[in-house]
LUMLO-218395 format. One record per residue: residue number from 1; residue in three letters; y, z, x of N, C-alpha, C in turn. Coordinates in steps of 0.2 Angstrom, whole numbers, plus 5000, padded with zeros to 4 digits. Example, Ala and Ser with C-alpha at 12.3 -4.5 7.8 and 13.67 -1.06 7.14 Angstrom:
// LUMLO-218395
+-----+-----+------+------+------+------+------+------+------+------+------+
!   n ! res !  n_y !  n_z !  n_x ! ca_y ! ca_z ! ca_x !  c_y !  c_z !  c_x !
+-----+-----+------+------+------+------+------+------+------+------+------+
!   1 ! Ala ! 4972 ! 5039 ! 5066 ! 4978 ! 5039 ! 5062 ! 4984 ! 5039 ! 5066 !
!   2 ! Ser ! 4989 ! 5035 ! 5064 ! 4995 ! 5036 ! 5068 ! 5000 ! 5039 ! 5064 !
+-----+-----+------+------+------+------+------+------+------+------+------+
// end
This chain:
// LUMLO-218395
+-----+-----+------+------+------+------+------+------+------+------+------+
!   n ! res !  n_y !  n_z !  n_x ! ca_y ! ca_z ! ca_x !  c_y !  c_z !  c_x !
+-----+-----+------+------+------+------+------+------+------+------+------+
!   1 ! Unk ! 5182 ! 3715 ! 5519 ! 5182 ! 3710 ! 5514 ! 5175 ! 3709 ! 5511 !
!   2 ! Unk ! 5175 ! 3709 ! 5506 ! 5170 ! 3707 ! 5501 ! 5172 ! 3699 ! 5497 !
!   3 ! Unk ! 5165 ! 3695 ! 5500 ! 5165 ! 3689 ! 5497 ! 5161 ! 3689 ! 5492 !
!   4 ! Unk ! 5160 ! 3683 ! 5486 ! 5158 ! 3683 ! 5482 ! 5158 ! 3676 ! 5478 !
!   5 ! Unk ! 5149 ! 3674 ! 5478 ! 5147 ! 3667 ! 5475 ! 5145 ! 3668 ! 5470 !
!   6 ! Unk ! 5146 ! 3664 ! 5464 ! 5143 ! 3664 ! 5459 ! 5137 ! 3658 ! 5458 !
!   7 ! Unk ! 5134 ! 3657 ! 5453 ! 5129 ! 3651 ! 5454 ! 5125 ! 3653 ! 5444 !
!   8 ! Unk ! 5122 ! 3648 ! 5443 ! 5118 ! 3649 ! 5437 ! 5121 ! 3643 ! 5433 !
!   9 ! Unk ! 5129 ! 3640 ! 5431 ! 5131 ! 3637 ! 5426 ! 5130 ! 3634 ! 5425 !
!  10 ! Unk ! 5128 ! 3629 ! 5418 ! 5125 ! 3622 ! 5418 ! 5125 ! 3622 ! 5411 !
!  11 ! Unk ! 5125 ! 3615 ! 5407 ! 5126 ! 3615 ! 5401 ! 5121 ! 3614 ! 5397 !
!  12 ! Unk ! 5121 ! 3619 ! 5392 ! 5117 ! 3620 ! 5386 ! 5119 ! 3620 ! 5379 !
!  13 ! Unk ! 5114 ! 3619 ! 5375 ! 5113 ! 3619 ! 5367 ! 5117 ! 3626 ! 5364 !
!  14 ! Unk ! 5118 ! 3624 ! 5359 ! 5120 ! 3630 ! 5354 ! 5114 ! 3635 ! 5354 !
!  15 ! Unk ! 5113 ! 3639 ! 5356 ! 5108 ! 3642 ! 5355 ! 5104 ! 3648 ! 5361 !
!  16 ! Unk ! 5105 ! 3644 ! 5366 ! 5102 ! 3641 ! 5372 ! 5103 ! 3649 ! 5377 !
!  17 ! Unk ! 5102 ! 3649 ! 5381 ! 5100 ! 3656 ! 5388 ! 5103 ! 3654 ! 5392 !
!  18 ! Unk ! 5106 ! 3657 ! 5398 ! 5108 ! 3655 ! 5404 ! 5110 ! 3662 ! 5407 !
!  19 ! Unk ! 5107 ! 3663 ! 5414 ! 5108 ! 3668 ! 5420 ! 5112 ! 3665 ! 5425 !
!  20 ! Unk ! 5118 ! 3669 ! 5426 ! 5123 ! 3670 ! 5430 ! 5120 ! 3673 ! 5436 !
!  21 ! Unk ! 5123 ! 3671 ! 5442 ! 5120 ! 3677 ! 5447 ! 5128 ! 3678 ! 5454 !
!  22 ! Unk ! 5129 ! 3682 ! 5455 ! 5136 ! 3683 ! 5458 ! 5133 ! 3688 ! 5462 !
!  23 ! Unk ! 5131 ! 3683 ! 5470 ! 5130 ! 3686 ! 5475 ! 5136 ! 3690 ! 5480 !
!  24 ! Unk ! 5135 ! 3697 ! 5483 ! 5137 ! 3699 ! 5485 ! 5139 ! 3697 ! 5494 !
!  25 ! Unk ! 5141 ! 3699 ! 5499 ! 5142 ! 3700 ! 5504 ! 5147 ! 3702 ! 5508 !
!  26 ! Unk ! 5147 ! 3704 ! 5515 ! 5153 ! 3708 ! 5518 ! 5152 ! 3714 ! 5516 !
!  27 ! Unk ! 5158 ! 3717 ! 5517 ! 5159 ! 3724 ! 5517 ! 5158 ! 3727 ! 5508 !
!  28 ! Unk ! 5149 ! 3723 ! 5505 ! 5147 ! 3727 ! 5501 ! 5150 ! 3735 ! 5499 !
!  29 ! Unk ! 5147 ! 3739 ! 5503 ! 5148 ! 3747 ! 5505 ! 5154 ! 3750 ! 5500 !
!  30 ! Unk ! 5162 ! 3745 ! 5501 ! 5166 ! 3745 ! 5497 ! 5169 ! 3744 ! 5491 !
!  31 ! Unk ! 5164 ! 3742 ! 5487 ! 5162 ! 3739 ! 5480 ! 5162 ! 3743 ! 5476 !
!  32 ! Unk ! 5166 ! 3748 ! 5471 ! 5164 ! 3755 ! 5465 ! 5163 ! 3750 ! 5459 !
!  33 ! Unk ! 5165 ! 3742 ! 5457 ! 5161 ! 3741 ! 5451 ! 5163 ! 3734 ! 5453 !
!  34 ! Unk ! 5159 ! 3730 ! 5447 ! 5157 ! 3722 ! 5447 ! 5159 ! 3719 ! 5441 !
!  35 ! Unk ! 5162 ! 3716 ! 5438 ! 5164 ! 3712 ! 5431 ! 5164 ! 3706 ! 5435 !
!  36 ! Unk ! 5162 ! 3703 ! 5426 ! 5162 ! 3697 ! 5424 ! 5168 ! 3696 ! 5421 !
!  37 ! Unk ! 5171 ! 3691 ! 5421 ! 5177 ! 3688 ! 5418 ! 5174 ! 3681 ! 5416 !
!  38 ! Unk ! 5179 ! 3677 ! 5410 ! 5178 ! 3671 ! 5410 ! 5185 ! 3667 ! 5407 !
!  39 ! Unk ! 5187 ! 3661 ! 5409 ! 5193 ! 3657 ! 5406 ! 5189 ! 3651 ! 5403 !
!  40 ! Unk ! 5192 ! 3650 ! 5395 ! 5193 ! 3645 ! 5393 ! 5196 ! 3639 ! 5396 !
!  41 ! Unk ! 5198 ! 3631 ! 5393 ! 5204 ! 3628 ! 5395 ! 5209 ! 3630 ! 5392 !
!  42 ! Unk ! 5217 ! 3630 ! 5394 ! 5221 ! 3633 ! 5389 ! 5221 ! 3641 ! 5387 !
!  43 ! Unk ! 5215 ! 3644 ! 5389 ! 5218 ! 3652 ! 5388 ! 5216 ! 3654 ! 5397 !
!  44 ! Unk ! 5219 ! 3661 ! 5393 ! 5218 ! 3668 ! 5397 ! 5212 ! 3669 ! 5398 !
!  45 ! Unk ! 5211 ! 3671 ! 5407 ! 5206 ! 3676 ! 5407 ! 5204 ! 3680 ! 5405 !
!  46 ! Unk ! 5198 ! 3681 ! 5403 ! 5197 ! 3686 ! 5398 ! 5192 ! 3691 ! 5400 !
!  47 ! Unk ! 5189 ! 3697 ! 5400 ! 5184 ! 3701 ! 5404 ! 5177 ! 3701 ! 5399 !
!  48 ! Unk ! 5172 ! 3700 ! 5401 ! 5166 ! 3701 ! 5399 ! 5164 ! 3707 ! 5400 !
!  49 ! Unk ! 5161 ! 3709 ! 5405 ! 5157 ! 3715 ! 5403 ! 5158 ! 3717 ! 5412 !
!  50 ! Unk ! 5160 ! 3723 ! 5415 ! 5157 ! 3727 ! 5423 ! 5153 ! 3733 ! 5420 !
!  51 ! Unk ! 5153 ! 3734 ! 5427 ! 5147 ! 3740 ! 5427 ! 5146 ! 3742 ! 5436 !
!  52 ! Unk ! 5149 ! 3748 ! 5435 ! 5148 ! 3753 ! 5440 ! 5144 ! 3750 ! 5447 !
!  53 ! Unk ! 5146 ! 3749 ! 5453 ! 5140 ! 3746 ! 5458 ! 5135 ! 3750 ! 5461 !
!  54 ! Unk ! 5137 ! 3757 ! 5460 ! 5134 ! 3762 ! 5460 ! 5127 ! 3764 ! 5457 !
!  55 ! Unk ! 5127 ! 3761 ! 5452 ! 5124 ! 3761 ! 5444 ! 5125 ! 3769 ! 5442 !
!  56 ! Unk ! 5125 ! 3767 ! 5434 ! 5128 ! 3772 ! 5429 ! 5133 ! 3768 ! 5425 !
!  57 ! Unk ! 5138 ! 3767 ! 5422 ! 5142 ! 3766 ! 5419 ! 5141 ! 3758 ! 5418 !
!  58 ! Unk ! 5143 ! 3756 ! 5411 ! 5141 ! 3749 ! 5409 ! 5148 ! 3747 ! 5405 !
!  59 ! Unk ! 5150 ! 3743 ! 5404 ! 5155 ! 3740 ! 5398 ! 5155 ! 3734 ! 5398 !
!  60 ! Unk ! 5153 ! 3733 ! 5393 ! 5153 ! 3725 ! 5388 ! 5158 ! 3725 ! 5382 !
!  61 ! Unk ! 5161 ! 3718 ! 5381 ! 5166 ! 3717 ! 5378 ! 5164 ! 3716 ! 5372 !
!  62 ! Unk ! 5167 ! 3719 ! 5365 ! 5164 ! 3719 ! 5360 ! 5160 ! 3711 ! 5356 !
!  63 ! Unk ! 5165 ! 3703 ! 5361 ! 5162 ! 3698 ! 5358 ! 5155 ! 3697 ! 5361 !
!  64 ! Unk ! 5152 ! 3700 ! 5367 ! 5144 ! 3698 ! 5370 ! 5140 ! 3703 ! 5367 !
!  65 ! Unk ! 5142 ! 3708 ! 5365 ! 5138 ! 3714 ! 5365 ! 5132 ! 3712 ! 5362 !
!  66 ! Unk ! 5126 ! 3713 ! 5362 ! 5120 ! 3711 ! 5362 ! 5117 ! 3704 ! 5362 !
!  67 ! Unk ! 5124 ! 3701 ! 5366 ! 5120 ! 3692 ! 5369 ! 5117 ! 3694 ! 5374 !
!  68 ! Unk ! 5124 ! 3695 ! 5378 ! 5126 ! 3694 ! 5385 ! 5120 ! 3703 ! 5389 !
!  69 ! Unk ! 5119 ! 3702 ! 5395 ! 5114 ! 3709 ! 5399 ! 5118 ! 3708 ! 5406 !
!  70 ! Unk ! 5119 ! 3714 ! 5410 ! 5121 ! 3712 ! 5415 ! 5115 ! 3718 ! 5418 !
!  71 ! Unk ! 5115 ! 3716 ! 5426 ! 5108 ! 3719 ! 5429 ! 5110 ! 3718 ! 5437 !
!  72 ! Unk ! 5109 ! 3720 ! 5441 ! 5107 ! 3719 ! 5450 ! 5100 ! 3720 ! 5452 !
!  73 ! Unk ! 5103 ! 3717 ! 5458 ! 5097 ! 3717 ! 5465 ! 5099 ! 3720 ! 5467 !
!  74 ! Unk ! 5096 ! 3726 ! 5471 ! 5100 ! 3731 ! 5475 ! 5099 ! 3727 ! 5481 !
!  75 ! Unk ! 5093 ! 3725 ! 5481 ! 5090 ! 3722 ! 5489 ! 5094 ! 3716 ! 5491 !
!  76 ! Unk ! 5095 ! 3712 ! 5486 ! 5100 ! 3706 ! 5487 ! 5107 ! 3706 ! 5485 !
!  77 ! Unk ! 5110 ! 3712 ! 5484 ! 5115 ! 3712 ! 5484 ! 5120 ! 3707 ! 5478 !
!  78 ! Unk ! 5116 ! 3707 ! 5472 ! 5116 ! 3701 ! 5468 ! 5119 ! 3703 ! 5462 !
!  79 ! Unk ! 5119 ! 3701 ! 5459 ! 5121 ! 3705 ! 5450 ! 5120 ! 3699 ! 5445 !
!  80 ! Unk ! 5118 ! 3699 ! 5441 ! 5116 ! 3695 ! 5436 ! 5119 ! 3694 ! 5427 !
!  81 ! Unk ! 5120 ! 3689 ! 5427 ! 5121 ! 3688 ! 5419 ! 5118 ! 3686 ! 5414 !
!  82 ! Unk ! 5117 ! 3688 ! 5411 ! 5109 ! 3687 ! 5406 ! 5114 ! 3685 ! 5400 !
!  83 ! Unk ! 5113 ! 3679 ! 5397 ! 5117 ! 3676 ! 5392 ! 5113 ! 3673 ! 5386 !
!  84 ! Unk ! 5112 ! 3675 ! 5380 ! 5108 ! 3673 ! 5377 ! 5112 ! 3672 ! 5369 !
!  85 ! Unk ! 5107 ! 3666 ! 5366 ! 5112 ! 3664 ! 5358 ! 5118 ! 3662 ! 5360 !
!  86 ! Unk ! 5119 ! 3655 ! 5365 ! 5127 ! 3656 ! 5365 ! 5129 ! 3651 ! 5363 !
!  87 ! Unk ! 5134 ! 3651 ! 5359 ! 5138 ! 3648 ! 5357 ! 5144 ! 3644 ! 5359 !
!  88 ! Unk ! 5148 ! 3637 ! 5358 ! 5152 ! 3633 ! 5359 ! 5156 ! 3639 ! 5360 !
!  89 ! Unk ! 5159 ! 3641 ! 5357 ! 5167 ! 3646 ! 5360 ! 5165 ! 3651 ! 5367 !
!  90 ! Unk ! 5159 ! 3650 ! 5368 ! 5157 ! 3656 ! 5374 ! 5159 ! 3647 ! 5381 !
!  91 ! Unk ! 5159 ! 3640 ! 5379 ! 5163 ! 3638 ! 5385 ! 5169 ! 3638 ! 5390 !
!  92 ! Unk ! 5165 ! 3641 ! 5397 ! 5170 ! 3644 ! 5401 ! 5167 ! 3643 ! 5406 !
!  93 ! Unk ! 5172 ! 3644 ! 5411 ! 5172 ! 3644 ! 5420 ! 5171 ! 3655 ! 5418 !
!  94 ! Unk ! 5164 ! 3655 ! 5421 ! 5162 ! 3662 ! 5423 ! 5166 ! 3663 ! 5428 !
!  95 ! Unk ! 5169 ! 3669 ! 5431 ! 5168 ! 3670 ! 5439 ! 5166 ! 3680 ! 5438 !
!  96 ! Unk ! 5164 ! 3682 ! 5444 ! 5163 ! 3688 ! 5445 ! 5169 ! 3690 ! 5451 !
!  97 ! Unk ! 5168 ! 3695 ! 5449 ! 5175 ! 3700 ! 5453 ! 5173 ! 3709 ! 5456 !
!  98 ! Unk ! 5176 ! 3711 ! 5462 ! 5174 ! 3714 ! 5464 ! 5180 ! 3722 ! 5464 !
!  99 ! Unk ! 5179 ! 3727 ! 5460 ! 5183 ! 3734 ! 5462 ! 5184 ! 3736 ! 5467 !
! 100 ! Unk ! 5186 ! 3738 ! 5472 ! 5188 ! 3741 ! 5478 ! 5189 ! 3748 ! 5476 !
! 101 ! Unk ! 5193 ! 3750 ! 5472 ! 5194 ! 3756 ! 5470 ! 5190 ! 3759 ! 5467 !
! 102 ! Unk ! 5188 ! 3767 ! 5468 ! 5185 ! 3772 ! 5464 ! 5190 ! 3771 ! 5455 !
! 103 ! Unk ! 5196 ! 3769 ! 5456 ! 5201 ! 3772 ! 5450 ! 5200 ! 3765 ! 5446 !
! 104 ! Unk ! 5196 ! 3763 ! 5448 ! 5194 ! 3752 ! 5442 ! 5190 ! 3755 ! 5436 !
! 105 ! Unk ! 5190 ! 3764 ! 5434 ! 5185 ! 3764 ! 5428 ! 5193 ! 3764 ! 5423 !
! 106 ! Unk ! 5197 ! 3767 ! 5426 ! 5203 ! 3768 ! 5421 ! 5204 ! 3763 ! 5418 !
! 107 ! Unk ! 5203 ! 3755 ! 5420 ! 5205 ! 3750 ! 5417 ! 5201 ! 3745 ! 5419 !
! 108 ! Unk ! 5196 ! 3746 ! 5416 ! 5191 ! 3740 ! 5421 ! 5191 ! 3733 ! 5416 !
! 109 ! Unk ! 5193 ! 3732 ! 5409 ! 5195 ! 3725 ! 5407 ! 5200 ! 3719 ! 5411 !
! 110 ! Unk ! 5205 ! 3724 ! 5414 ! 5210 ! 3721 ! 5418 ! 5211 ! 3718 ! 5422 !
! 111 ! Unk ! 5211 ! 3711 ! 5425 ! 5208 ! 3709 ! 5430 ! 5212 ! 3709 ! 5437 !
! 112 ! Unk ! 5219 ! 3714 ! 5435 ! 5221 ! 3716 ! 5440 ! 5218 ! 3722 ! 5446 !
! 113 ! Unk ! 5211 ! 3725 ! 5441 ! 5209 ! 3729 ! 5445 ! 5205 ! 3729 ! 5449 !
! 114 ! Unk ! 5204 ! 3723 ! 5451 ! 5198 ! 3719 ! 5453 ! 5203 ! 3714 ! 5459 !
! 115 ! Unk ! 5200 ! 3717 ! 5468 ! 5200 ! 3714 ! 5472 ! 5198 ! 3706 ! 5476 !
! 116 ! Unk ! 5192 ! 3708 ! 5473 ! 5191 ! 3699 ! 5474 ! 5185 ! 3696 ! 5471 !
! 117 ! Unk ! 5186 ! 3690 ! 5469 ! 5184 ! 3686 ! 5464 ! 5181 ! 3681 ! 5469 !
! 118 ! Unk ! 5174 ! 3677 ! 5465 ! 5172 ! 3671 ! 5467 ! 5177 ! 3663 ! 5465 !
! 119 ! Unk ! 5172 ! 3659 ! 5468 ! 5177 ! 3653 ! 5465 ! 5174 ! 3651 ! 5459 !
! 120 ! Unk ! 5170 ! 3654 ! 5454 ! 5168 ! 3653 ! 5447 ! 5162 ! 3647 ! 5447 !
! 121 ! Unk ! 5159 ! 3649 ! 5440 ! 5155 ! 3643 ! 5438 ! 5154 ! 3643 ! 5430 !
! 122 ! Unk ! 5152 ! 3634 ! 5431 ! 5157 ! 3631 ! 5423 ! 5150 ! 3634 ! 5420 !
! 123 ! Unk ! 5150 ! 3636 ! 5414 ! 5146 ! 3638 ! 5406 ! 5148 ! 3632 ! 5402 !
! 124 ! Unk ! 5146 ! 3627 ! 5398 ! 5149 ! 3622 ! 5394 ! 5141 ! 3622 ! 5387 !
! 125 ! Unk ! 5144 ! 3623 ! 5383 ! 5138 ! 3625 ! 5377 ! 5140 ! 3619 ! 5371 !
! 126 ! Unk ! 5136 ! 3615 ! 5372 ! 5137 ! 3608 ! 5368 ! 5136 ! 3611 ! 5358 !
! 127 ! Unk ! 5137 ! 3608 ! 5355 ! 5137 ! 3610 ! 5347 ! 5131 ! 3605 ! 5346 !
+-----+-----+------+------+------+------+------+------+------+------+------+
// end
């Protein structure tokens, strides 16, 4: 089993920065990639950006591409969300998510691909 904490959320200005961090733990080892998802109220989950836990491989969704940065600790087992210029419609419960499978690059948007999640943390971007 791979657990999985998130931490960083807190509410900011239009504008503003904020780092996400989704600690890893347990049967690490297991891990071939790491997305971020996020849920509005009233919608769908939606995928932000993973990236291979391996390193190599990166995928960001075309609405963060050049806000948002994702990055790890190898040593902490950690992974980071680097969020910059954000915007009222980026309010959401982040949470991060873990692939089991070598085959999560097929479909890594989907968040069926992904075996275990954190219990999320709120983003709230005041206007």
């Amino acid at each position: 089993q791979v657990q999985l904490v998130e931490s960083g959320g807190a509410l900011v200005q239009t504008g503003g920065s904020l780092r996400l961090a989704c600690a890893a733990s347990g049967r690490t080892f297991s891990i071939y990639g790491l997305g971020w998802f996020r849920q509005a109220p009233g919608k769908e989950r939606e995928f932000v950006v993973a990236f291979s836990w391996s390193g190599g491989a990166t995928y960001y969704a075309d609405s963060v591409k050049g806000r948002f940065t994702i990055s790890r600790d190898n040593a902490k087992n950690t992974a980071y969300l680097q969020m910059n210029s954000l915007q009222p419609e980026y309010t959401a419960v982040y949470y991060c998510a873990a692939a089991l499978s070598p085959r999560w690059h097929a479909d890594y948007p989907g968040r069926y691909r992904y075996d275990s999640w954190g219990q999320g943390t709120q983003v709230t971007v005041s206007s």
